[in-house]
N, C-alpha and C positions, 0 to 999 in steps of 0.2 A: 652446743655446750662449749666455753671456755676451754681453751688446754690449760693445763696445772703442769708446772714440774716439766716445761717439755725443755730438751736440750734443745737450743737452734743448730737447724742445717747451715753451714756454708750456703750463701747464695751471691754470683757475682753482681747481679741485676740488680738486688735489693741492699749490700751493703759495699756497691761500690762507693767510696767516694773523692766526690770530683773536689781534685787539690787548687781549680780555677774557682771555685765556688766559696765566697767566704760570705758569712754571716754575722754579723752585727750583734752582742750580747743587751738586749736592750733590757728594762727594767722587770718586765713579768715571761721571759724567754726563759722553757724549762725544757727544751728539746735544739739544740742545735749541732748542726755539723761543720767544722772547720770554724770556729768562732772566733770571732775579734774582740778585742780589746776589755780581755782577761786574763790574768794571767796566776799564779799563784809561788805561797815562795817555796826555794829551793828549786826554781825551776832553770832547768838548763841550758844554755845560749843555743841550741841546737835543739830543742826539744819544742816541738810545737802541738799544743792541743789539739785534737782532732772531734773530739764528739766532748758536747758538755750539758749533764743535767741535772735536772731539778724538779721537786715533787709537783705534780700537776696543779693548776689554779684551782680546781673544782674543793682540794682539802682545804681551801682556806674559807672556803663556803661556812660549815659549823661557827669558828670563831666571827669570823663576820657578821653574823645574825646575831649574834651573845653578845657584839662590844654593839651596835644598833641597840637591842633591846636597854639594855643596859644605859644608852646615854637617853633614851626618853624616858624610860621610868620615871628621876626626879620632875620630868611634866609633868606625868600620869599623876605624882603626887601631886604637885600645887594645882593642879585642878579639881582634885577632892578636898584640898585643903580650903581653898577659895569656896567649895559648897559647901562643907559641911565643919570649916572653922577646926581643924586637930591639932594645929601649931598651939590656938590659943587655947585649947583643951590640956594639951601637953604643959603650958607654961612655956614653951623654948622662947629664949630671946633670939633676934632677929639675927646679931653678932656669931651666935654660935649654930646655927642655921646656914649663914653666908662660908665660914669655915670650911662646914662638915661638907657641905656642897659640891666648894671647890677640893675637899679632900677627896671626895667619892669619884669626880671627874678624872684627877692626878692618878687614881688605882685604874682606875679604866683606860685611859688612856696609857697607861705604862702595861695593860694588859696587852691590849692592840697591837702596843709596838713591839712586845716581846715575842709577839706569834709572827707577828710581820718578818721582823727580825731574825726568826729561827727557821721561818720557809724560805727565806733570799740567801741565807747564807748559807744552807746545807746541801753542798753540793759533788756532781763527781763526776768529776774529770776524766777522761782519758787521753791519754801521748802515744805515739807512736811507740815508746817507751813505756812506758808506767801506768798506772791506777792510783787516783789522789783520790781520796774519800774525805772531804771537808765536812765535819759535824758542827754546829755551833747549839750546844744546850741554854746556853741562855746568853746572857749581854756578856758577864765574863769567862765563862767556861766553853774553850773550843780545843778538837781536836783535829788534826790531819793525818791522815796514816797513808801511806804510799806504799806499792808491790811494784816490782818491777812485770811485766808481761810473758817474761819467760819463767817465771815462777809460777803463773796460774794457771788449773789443772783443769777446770771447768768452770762455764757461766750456763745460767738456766732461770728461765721465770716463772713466775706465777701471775696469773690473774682467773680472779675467781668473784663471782656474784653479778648481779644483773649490773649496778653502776660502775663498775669500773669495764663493763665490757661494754656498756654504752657510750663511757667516755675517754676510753682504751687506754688504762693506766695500770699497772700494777708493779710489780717488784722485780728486781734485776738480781740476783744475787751471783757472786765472783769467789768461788773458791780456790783461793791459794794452797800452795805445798806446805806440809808440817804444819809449826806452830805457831805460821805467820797469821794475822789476824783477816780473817774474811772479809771482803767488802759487799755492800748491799745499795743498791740505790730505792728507794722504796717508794710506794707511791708515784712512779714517772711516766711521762706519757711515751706509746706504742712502747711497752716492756719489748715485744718481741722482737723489732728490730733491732734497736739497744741490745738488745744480748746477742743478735747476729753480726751487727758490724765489732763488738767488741770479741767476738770468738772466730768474727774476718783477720782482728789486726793481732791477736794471738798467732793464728796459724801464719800470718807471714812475719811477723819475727820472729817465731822456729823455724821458719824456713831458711831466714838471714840467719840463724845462727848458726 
């Protein structure tokens, strides 16, 4: 069975990481350690990203299949239209057919990209310093919230049901002090180390302080 709710142990072996080792943020990278060539603002001349992520590829499965089905339908139509004649049953002229077409295409396509959109940029960082929680709700509404590391009081995940243990994804969640706002990375892949290397770099900057 899954664990739920487990706190992670400290483990040197499993969240040490190697400061020789950088990684490259390429286009579908939703797990990396020491990453390059990202960066976010308000960030610090000395503060450099250590762990960066992002919700696993397998959520984008759902919308994927819906904007597919969705762009062949209008086939699916003009090949019953071609057998069984509905266009010229309807009356529609051919002008307001070609429109609605390219209208249904433009909503579909502005669908695709707003999911697109909303998996690439929701992301969470962490510094040796801080906790950046990057939201982006849609094309104009984004938020960023930052915790410093010595504020955070606990991290602990969950993953729970048969696909996310098969495809080792689940939730990170970061509780800070008082009535600063909580951070969550959701849906990420290996939750467990993710919460072990992020309550690694907790314990040694209470150490440093």
């Amino acid at each position: 069975m899954p664990d739920i709710f487990i706190k992670p142990q400290n483990s040197k072996k499993e969240t040490a990481l190697a400061p020789e080792l950088k990684n490259h943020v390429g286009m579908f990278s939703n797990f990396l350690t020491n990453p390059q060539g990202v960066s976010f603002v308000q960030q610090q001349p000395d503060e450099k990203i250590l762990l960066f992520l992002k919700r696993h590829l397998i959520v984008n499965v759902p919308w994927v299949i819906i904007t597919f089905i969705l762009l062949f339908a209008p086939l699916i139509i003009f090949i019953f239209e071609a057998t069984f004649q509905l266009f010229q049953t309807l009356n529609l002229p051919p002008r307001f057919i070609l429109v609605f077409t390219a209208f249904y295409y433009l909503i579909v396509f502005s669908y695709a990209f707003v999911n697109f959109i909303t998996w690439f940029y929701n992301v969470l960082l962490v510094t040796q310093k801080r906790v950046v929680d990057i939201d982006y709700h849609d094309i104009t509404i984004h938020n960023i919230a930052f915790t410093k590391l010595i504020n955070v009081q606990d991290v602990n995940y969950t993953q729970a049901g048969f696909i996310r243990s098969f495809f080792n994804y689940g939730d990170v969640f970061v509780q800070t002090a008082g009535t600063e706002t909580h951070f969550e990375g959701l849906s990420i892949p290996m939750p467990r180390r993710a919460a072990q290397i992020i309550g690694d770099l907790i314990g040694r900057r209470a150490h440093a302080a």
